[in-house]
C-alpha positions, -999 to +999 in steps of 0.1 A: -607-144+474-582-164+490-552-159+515-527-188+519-501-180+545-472-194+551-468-217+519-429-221+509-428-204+480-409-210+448-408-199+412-376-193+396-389-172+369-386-146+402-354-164+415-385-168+442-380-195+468-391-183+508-416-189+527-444-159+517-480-153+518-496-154+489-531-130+478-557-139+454-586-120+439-605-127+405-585-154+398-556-134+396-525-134+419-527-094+434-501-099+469-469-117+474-449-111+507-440-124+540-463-123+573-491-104+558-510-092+585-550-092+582-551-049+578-523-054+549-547-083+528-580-058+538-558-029+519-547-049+491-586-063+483-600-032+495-622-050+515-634-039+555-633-071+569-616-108+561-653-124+561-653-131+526-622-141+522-610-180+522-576-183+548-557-210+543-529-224+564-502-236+542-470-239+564-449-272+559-458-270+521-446-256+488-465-235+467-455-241+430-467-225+398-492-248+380-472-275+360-470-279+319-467-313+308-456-306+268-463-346+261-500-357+265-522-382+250-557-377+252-567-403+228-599-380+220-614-385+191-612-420+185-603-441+213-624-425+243-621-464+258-586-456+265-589-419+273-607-387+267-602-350+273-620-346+304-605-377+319-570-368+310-578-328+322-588-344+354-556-368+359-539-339+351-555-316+380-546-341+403-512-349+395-504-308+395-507-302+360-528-270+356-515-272+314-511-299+288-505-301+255-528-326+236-506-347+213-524-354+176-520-391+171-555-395+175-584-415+152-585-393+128-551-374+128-553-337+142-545-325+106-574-303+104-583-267+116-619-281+129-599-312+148-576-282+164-606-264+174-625-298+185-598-306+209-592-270+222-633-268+229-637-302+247-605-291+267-628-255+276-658-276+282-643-301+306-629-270+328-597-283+344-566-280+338-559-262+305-560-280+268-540-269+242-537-289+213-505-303+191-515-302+155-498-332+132-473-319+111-479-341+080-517-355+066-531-386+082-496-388+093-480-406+066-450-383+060-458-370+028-475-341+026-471-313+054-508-300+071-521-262+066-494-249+099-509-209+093-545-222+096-540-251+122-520-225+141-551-198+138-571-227+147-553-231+182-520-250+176-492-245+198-471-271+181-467-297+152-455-331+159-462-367+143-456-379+175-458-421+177-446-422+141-420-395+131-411-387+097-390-407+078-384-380+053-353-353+056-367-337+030-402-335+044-391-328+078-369-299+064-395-282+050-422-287+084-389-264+097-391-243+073-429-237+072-432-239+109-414-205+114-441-187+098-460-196+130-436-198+155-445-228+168-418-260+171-419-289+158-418-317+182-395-348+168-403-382+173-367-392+169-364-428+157-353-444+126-383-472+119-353-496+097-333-490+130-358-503+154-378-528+135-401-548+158-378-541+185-398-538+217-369-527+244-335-516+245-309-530+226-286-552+251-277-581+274-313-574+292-330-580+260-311-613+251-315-629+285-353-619+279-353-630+243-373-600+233-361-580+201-345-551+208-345-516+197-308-502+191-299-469+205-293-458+175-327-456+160-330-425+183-297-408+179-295-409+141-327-394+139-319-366+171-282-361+145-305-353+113-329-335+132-307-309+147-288-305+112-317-292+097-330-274+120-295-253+113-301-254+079-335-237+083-328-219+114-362-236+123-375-243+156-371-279+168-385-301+200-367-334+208-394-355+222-387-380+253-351-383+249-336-419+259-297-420+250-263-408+261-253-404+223-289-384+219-278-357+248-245-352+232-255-345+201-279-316+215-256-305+241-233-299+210-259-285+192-268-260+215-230-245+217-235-240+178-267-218+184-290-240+169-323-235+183-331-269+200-348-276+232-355-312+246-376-334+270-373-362+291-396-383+305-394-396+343-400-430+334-366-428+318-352-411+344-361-437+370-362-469+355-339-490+332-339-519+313-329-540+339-363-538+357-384-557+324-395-587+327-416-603+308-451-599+328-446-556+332-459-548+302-465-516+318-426-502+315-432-513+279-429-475+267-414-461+232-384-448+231-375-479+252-364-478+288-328-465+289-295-485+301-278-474+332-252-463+314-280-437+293-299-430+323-269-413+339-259-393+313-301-381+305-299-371+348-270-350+337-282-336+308-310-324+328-286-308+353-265-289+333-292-277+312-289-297+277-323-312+282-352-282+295-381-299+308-397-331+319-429-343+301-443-371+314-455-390+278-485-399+296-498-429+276-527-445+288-543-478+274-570-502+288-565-530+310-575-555+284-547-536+256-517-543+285-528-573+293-512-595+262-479-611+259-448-583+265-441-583+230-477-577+219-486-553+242-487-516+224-460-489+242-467-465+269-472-457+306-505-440+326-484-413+343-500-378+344-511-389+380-479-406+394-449-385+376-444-357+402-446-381+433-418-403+414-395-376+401-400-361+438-392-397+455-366-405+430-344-378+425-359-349+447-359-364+480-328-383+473-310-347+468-303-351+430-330-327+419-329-293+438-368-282+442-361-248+423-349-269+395-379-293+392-403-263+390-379-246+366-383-278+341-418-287+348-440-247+346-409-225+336-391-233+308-423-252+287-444-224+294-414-203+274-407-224+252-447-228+239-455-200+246-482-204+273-495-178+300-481-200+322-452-208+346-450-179+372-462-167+399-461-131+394-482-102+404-509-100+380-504-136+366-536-158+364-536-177+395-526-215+381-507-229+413-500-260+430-498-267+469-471-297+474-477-315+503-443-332+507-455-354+534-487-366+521-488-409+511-514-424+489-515-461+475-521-459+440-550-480+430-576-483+399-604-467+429-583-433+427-567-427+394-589-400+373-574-416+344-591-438+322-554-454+320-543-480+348-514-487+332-484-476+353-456-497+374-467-476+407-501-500+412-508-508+443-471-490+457-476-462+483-456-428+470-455-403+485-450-363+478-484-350+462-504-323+451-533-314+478-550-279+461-548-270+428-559-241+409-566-229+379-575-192+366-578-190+406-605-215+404-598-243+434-601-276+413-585-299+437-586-301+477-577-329+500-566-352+467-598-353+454-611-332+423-635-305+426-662-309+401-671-280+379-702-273+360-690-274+320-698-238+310-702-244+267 
């Protein structure tokens, strides 16, 4: 049992955001309200005395629900080297993410029910934050035949995505639409036209010909976003964008969205804080697919989020070893180590610069994935398991290799300070994080 007084409260599924006490009792949140007084937590746990109860003193920090990253690569099974569950459930704990969504471009594909299962189980078994896994949506992903959805779904599947690839295929990916609604799952789109981009390896523009890398035209990602949301008309399916990167990308969803087509988006914060302009030819680690964004897309993705046409921030979290980003720029394979490091950024970078309002970061990073997957997750309601994040605003850390959980040291925040972190972190009202560092559980399967 635990009381936390004083913690800044917000969760705008309540239109919540005050400074309150807040109760818990069987991993369960039981009391919301300001200045409890010890006789009014006694009544409420039906207890005689406070002696077993935990009292924390939370004043100067927020108090968030737990955050849902929709974009996760565990690498398990396959590439453990790089990744695997328990390391990427821990990363997650401590950068605030109390659910994650497992993505399926794995060694093998998760095309199969007992993969599903597999991935769910090891997620149970490591005991953090909460693992549910994204199912492929075609075989070995090679576009051309779609998985079992009704079993992979029974097996666990919150989601169907060929995520790293996309499909090539309208006709394929009409029909993962089509088939998807009998589970009620999306499908995630990885939006990008592989004739488009080539062997591109950034953005498309004056950055890549003064770097003489080959670039990746915005249009490999728009044509694809165009053609996506068209058939998801068609077949009143339910449809994902994945890590949007372009201004012509928002526009078409924005428009989409005033037709009633039933589209929802992400973006990732490396877009939303970097741009091409920052690459040079020894960070391999903003090497990241869909390429960073031009200034020019980057405004227009921050607006997007604003006005609602993009829902949530995933972070894409894509870890590889040191010896994998350690090649030539154009050799290197995409992605960024972020599961860690993404709230602190978006919080530095937009947040504390007053372009982010902190209702609306928790509103895009717990709310609206938990709706849109459909997770018990997101709120801090009466009666709601107790997933929650205190947000030291104030606290600094250096990010090195010594304190990343991650398996993954790839990320352009080695060896910066940032600042604005998680400090207790909870899941199922089990304290899994204190003081930045990770309570160890005992695996209970």
């Amino acid at each position: 049992m635990i009381w936390l007084k004083g913690a800044f409260v917000v969760d705008p599924g309540q239109n919540l955001a005050a400074e309150r006490d807040v109760v818990l009792k069987d991993g369960m949140i039981v009391k919301i309200a300001p200045n409890l007084q010890p006789e009014d937590v006694e009544a409420v746990l039906g207890l005689q005395s406070l002696e077993e109860i935990r009292q924390i003193n939370a004043e100067g920090k927020y108090l968030f629900p737990g955050l849902v990253d929709v974009h996760v690569h565990l690498r398990e099974p396959g590439q453990e080297d790089k990744e695997d569950i328990r390391s990427g459930s821990r990363a997650a704990i401590r950068g605030g993410f109390t659910s994650i969504l497992a993505m399926a471009n794995t060694i093998p594909v998760i095309d199969q029910r007992a993969l599903v299962e597999f991935v769910r189980l090891q997620g149970q078994r490591a005991g953090f934050a909460k693992v549910y896994p994204v199912a492929a949506v075609t075989k070995g992903f090679k576009g051309e035949e779609l998985v079992e959805m009704a079993d992979l779904f029974e097996g666990g599947a919150v989601a169907f995505s060929d995520d790293g690839q996309g499909i090539q295929n309208a006709e394929i990916m009409r029909l993962a639409l089509e088939y998807a609604k009998l589970t009620g799952c999306p499908i995630i789109a990885h939006c990008e036209d592989k004739n488009l981009a080539g062997k591109g390896v950034m953005r498309r523009g004056e950055a890549s010909a003064r770097l003489g890398l080959r670039g990746i035209p915005a249009s490999a990602e728009s044509v694809m976003v165009a053609r996506d949301v068209l058939l998801a008309a068609e077949t009143q399916g339910k449809l994902h964008i994945a890590h949007v990167s372009t201004k012509e990308s928002v526009q078409i969803i924005k428009k989409a969205k005033e037709f009633g087509v039933d589209v929802t988006a992400e973006v990732n914060p490396h877009h939303l804080l970097f741009t091409d302009e920052d690459i040079s030819l020894t960070a391999t680690a903003y090497k990241v697919n869909p390429p960073l964004p031009t200034r020019a897309d980057q405004e227009a993705l921050i607006e997007g989020l604003l006005d609602g046409t993009i829902d949530m921030l995933a972070t894409d979290h894509a870890p590889h070893t040191w010896e994998d980003k350690a090649k030539p720029f154009a050799e290197v394979p995409f992605g960024i180590s972020a599961l860690e490091t993404a709230l602190a950024a978006v919080w530095q970078g937009l947040v504390a610069k007053g372009k982010l309002s902190v209702p609306k970061l928790v509103e895009l990073w717990s709310l609206k994935p938990a709706e849109r997957f459909g997770l018990a997750a997101g709120t801090l309601k009466i009666g709601a398991p107790a997933d929650m994040v205190l947000f030291d605003p104030d606290c600094k850390e250096v990010i090195s290799a010594d304190n990343l959980e991650s398996k993954g040291h790839n990320t352009p925040f080695l060896g910066k300070e940032m600042q604005g972190f998680p400090v207790m972190v909870w899941v199922n009202g089990k304290l899994l994080l204190e003081n930045r560092k990770i309570i160890d559980v005992k695996q209970y399967i």
